[in-house]
Backbone bond lengths (Angstrom), bond angles and torsions (degrees), N, CA, C in turn:
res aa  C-N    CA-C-N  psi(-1)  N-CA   C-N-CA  omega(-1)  CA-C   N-CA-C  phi
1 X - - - 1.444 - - 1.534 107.90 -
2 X 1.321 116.24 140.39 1.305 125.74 -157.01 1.909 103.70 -140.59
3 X 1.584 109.79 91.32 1.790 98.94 -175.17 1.587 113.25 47.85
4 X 1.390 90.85 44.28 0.874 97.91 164.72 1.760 142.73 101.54
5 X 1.471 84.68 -24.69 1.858 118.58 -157.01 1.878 96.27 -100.36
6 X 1.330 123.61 130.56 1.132 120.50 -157.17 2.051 85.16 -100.84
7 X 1.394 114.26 146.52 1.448 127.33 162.06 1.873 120.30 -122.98
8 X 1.615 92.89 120.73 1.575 76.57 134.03 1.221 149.63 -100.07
9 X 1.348 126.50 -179.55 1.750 122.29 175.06 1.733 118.00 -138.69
10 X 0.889 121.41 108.92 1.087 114.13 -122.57 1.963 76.26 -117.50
11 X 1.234 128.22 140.19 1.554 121.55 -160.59 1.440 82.53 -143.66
12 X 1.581 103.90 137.13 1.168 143.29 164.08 1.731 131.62 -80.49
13 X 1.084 121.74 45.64 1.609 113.85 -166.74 1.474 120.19 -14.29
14 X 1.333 112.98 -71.24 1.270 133.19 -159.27 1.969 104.21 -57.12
15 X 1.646 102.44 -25.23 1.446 91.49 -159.49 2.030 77.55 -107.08
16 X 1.094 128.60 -26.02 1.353 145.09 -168.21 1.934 94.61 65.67
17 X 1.044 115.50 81.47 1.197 115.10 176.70 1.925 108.26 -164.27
18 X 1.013 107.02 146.33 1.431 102.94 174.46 1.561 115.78 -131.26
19 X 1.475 107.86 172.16 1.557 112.31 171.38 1.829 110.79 -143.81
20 X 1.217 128.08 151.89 1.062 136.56 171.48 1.152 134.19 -76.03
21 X 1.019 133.12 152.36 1.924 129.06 167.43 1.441 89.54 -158.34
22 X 1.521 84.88 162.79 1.541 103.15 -171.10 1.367 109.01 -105.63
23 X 1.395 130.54 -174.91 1.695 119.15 -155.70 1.907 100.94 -79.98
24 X 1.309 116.47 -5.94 1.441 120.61 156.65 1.461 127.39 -77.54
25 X 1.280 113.13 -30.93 1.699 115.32 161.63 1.661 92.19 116.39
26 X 1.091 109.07 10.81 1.457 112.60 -176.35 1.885 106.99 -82.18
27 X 1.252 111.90 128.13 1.805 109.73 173.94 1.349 107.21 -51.43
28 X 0.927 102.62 151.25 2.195 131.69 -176.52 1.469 87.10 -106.37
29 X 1.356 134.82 122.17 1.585 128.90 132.01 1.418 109.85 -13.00
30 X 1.262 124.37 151.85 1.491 109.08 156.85 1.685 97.80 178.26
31 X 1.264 120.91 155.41 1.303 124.76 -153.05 1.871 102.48 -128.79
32 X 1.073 121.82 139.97 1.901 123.62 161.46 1.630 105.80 -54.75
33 X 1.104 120.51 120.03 1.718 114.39 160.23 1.406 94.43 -127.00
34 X 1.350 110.59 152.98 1.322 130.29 151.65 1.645 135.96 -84.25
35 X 1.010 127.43 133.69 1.559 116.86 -155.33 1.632 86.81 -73.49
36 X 2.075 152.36 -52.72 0.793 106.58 -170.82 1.464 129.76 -99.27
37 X 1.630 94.46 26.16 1.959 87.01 148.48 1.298 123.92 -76.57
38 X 1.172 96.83 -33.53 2.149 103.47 178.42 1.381 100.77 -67.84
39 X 1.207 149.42 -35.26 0.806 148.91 -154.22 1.807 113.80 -106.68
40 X 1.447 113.03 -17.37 1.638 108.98 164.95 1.812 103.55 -98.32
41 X 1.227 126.79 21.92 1.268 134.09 171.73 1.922 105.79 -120.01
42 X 1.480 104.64 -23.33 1.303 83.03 -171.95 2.135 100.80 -153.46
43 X 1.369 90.18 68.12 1.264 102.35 -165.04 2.037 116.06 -67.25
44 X 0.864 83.87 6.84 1.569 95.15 170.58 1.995 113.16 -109.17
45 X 1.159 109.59 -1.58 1.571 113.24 159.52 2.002 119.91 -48.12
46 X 1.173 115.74 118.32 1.409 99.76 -171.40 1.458 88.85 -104.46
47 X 1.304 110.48 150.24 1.795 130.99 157.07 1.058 111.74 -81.81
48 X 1.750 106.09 136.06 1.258 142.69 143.02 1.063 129.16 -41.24
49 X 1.817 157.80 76.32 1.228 145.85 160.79 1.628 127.28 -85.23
50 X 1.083 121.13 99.76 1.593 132.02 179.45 2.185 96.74 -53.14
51 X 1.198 128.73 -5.70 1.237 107.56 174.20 0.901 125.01 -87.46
């Protein structure tokens, strides 16, 4: 959930790639990033671990 606005993400194994829609089924824009490009632009980003 994003301000509010609920998403899905919907992941592909076979291709390892995903795409978005919103709780209408409608596509989200959405772009490939790499974590260390995000991360030599914004080296104070902290990670999330669910373990």
């Amino acid at each position: 959930m994003v301000n509010d606005v609920e998403f899905n993400i919907h992941w592909n194994e076979s291709a390892r790639t995903a795409h978005i829609t919103d709780v209408d089924g409608r596509d989200v824009a959405s772009t490939v990033g790499f974590w260390f490009a995000w991360y030599a632009f914004h080296p104070e980003t902290l990670v999330y671990s669910a373990n």
